[in-house]
Structures are given as structure tokens and as C-alpha cells.
C-alpha positions, 0 to 999 in steps of 0.5 A: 500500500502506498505511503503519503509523502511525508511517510514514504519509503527510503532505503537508508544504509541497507534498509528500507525503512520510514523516511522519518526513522532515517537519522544521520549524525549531527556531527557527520561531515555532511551535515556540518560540510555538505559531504556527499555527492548526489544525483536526481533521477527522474522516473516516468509513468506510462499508462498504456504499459503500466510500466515506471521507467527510469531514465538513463539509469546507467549514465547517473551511476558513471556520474555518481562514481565520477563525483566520489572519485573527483571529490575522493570518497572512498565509496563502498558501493557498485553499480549494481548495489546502487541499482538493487536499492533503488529499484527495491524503494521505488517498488516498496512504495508502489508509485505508479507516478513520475518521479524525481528520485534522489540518490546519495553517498554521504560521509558519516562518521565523526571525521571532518570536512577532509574525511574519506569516509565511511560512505553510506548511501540513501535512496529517496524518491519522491512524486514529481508534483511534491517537488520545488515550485521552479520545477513545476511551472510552466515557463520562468522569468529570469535575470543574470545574477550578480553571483559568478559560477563556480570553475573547475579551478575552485569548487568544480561543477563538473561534480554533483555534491551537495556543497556545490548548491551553496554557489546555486542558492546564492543567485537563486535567493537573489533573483527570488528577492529581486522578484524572478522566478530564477537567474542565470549564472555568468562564469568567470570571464563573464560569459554564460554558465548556467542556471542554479541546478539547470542547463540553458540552451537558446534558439537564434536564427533556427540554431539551438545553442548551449553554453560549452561543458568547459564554461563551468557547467555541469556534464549534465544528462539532460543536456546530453540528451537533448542535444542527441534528440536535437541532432536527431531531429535536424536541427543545428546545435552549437556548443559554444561560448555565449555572451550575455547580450546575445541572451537578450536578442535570442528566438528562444531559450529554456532550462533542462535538467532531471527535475526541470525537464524543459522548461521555457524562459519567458523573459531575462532582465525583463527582455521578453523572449519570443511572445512569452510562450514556449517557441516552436523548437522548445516545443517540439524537444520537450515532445521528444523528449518526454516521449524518450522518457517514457518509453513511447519512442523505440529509438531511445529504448536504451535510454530507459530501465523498467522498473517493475519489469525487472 
């Protein structure tokens, strides 16, 4: 029988138990340091199959042990201990629902922020729906934040760790006070980065464009996978080196990532971008997308794990 949200099965150090039962010591360095690296990922229902399929399970676990290597975790776990307890709390909670499932190596202990371990793990999905409001709306007002982006020089993004988000939250607060919805981070030569926990693309004269993986962005998934559907589809992309002001003159532009999707920016510094709605080409890969996500397209079959077809 399902559980509410609020009561919802994690796997916890070996054990699939109630979130709430779930205890990790104050003194830990995760909490005290942010320690632990991470990864969201998403999980989607199809109806016609009554199949959950999670997506590009393979491709999260490479990053996941990429992060403890970069960031020198001694971690304990395999690939197929990380999928054996994923797939057993998603299937002890029955969710027949799109999920966002986040997955953690985290350091215990009593040791301090130089600590290697011990490494220990939590598995804890939760519905798409019950997760941030940015994630949930159906276009974003944006501004550039006064907040440079991490570089591979100081705190890299290449890895997905906790203490990354710090950097994120700082623009994400300020563009909230400002009265946005969320905000775009230059690098450190003051070319476009990123969003805080998001990729970015741009349409300009029918050619998708994104920010390169050496401009202090993250090696995201979803941005892989929307420039593979993009390609597939015809249309031009360019990996390139952005410069603010071409932001303000652009066709179109949306964020990507595990829990964003595709979503559309409506506006950056109070530049409308197109009519305010979502333009063809976001359209049309946010289609595609979810189509791969699902299951529904045969030529991305590879890309996604049955859950309880196992």
C-alpha cells in the first residue's frame, strides 16, 4: 500500500525503512560540510504499459562514481548495489507516478570536512508534483545574477555534491528577492554558465545553442540528451561560448535538467523572449523528449530501465 509523502519509503544504509526513522549524525561531515555527492533521477509513468521507467539509469551511476572519485570518497558501493536499492524503494512504495528520485553517498562518521569516509548511501524518491515550485511551472522569468559560477579551478561543477548548491542558492535567493522566478549564472570571464541546478540552451536564427561543458557547467544528462534528440531531429546545435547580450536578442531559450525537464524562459532582465510562450523548437524537444522518457519512442529504448519489469 502506498505511503503519503511525508511517510514514504527510503532505503537508508541497507534498509528500507520510514523516511522519518532515517537519522544521520549531527556531527557527520555532511551535515556540518555538505559531504556527499548526489544525483536526481527522474522516473516516468506510462499508462498504456503500466510500466515506471527510469531514465538513463546507467549514465547517473558513471556520474555518481565520477563525483566520489573527483571529490575522493572512498565509496563502498557498485553499480549494481546502487541499482538493487533503488529499484527495491521505488517498488516498496508502489508509485505508479513520475518521479524525481534522489540518490546519495554521504560521509558519516565523526571525521571532518577532509574525511574519506565511511560512505553510506540513501535512496529517496519522491512524486514529481511534491517537488520545488521552479520545477513545476510552466515557463520562468529570469535575470543574470550578480553571483559568478563556480570553475573547475575552485569548487568544480563538473561534480554533483551537495556543497556545490551553496554557489546555486546564492543567485537563486537573489533573483527570488529581486522578484524572478530564477537567474542565470555568468562564469568567470563573464560569459554564460548556467542556471542554479539547470542547463540553458537558446534558439537564434533556427540554431539551438548551449553554453560549452568547459564554461563551468555541469556534464549534465539532460543536456546530453537533448542535444542527441536535437541532432536527431535536424536541427543545428552549437556548443559554444555565449555572451550575455546575445541572451537578450535570442528566438528562444529554456532550462533542462532531471527535475526541470524543459522548461521555457519567458523573459531575462525583463527582455521578453519570443511572445512569452514556449517557441516552436522548445516545443517540439520537450515532445521528444518526454516521449524518450517514457518509453513511447523505440529509438531511445536504451535510454530507459523498467522498473517493475525487472
Amino acid at each position: 500500500m502506498k505511503t503519503d509523502v511525508a511517510n514514504r519509503f527510503i532505503w537508508f544504509k541497507g534498509e528500507i525503512l520510514n523516511v522519518n526513522d532515517a537519522k544521520i549524525n549531527v556531527l557527520a561531515p555532511t551535515s556540518q560540510f555538505g559531504l556527499n555527492v548526489f544525483e536526481g533521477i527522474p522516473c516516468y509513468w506510462n499508462e498504456e504499459k503500466k510500466e515506471l521507467y527510469a531514465f538513463r539509469l546507467d549514465d547517473h551511476y558513471e556520474r555518481l562514481l565520477r563525483s566520489a572519485r573527483l571529490i575522493q570518497l572512498d565509496c563502498p558501493y557498485s553499480k549494481e548495489d546502487f541499482k538493487k536499492a533503488f529499484i527495491d524503494v521505488i517498488k516498496a512504495n508502489e508509485y505508479d507516478e513520475n518521479l524525481s528520485v534522489r540518490q546519495t553517498l554521504f560521509v558519516d562518521g565523526f571525521g571532518s570536512w577532509g574525511s574519506e569516509g565511511p560512505v553510506e548511501m540513501f535512496v529517496a524518491p519522491i512524486p514529481k508534483g511534491n517537488t520545488s515550485s521552479v520545477y513545476n511551472k510552466k515557463g520562468l522569468h529570469c535575470c543574470v545574477t550578480s553571483w559568478r559560477r563556480i570553475s573547475d579551478n575552485t569548487l568544480s561543477p563538473r561534480i554533483k555534491c551537495g556543497a556545490n548548491y551553496i554557489n546555486s542558492r546564492a543567485g537563486q535567493r537573489e533573483a527570488l528577492r529581486n522578484g524572478y522566478d530564477t537567474c542565470l549564472f555568468l562564469n568567470g570571464n563573464g560569459k554564460v554558465a548556467e542556471g542554479p541546478g539547470s542547463c540553458f540552451f537558446m534558439v537564434t536564427g533556427n540554431k539551438l545553442i548551449t553554453p560549452l561543458l568547459t564554461d563551468s557547467v555541469l556534464e549534465s544528462i539532460t543536456r546530453d540528451t537533448i542535444i542527441k534528440i536535437a541532432k536527431n531531429k535536424g536541427i543545428t546545435v552549437e556548443e559554444r561560448t555565449v555572451d550575455r547580450t546575445e541572451l537578450y536578442t535570442c528566438d528562444e531559450a529554456f532550462f533542462c535538467g532531471s527535475a526541470m525537464e524543459i522548461t521555457p524562459v519567458l523573459s531575462i532582465d525583463k527582455y521578453d523572449i519570443g511572445n512569452e510562450t514556449a517557441g516552436e523548437i522548445t516545443a517540439l524537444l520537450h515532445k521528444e523528449y518526454l516521449d524518450a522518457v517514457t518509453g513511447k519512442n523505440s529509438e531511445y529504448k536504451d535510454w530507459v530501465t523498467p522498473i517493475y519489469g525487472e
